[in-house]
N, C-alpha and C positions, 0 to 999 in steps of 0.2 A: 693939263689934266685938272680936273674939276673937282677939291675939295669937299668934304661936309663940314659947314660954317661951326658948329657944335664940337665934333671930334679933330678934326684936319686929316682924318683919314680920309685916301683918295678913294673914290667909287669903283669898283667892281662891278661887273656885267648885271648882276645879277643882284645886284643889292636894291631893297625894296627904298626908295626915296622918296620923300616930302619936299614940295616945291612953295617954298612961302616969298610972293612977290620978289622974283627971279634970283630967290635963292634957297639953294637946294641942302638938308640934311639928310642922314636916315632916318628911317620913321625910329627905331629904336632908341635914339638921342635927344627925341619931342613927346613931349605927350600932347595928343589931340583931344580934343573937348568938342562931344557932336554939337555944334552954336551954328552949323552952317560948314564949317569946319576951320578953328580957330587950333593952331601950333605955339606948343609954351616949349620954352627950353628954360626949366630948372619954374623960375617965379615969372621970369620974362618974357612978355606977347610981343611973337617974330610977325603974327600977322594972319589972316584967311590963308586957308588950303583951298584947293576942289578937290585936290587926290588923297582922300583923308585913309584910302587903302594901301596907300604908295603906290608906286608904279618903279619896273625896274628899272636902272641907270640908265643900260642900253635906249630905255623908248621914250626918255627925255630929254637925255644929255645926248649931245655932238660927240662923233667918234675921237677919240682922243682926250677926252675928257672924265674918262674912267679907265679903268686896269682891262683889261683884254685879257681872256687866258692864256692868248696864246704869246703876252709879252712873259 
């Protein structure tokens, strides 16, 4: 299962995610800066976004890589 580099909480279905050069937080745990769209966690630049809305777990991450409801 697939981590948020930020928190180490695992992903859930439905959780909105930030994917900065293939690696994935919640958007909650970054703050984004319209630049194009650049991801900070805390003072420190992780990198360019394109999904500066997030996108949820499920339509990024591979099955098993986040929480399922139904585990």
């Amino acid at each position: 299962m697939e981590k948020c580099k930020a928190c180490s909480d695992y992903f859930k279905w439905d959780d909105e995610v930030i994917e900065v050069d293939d690696e994935y937080y919640h958007k909650d745990c970054v703050t984004l800066y319209p630049t194009g769209y650049v991801a900070f966690l805390d003072d420190d630049c992780l990198g360019e976004t394109e999904n500066a809305d997030g996108a949820t777990a499920y339509s990024i991450l591979e099955e098993g890589q986040y929480i399922d409801d139904e585990d």
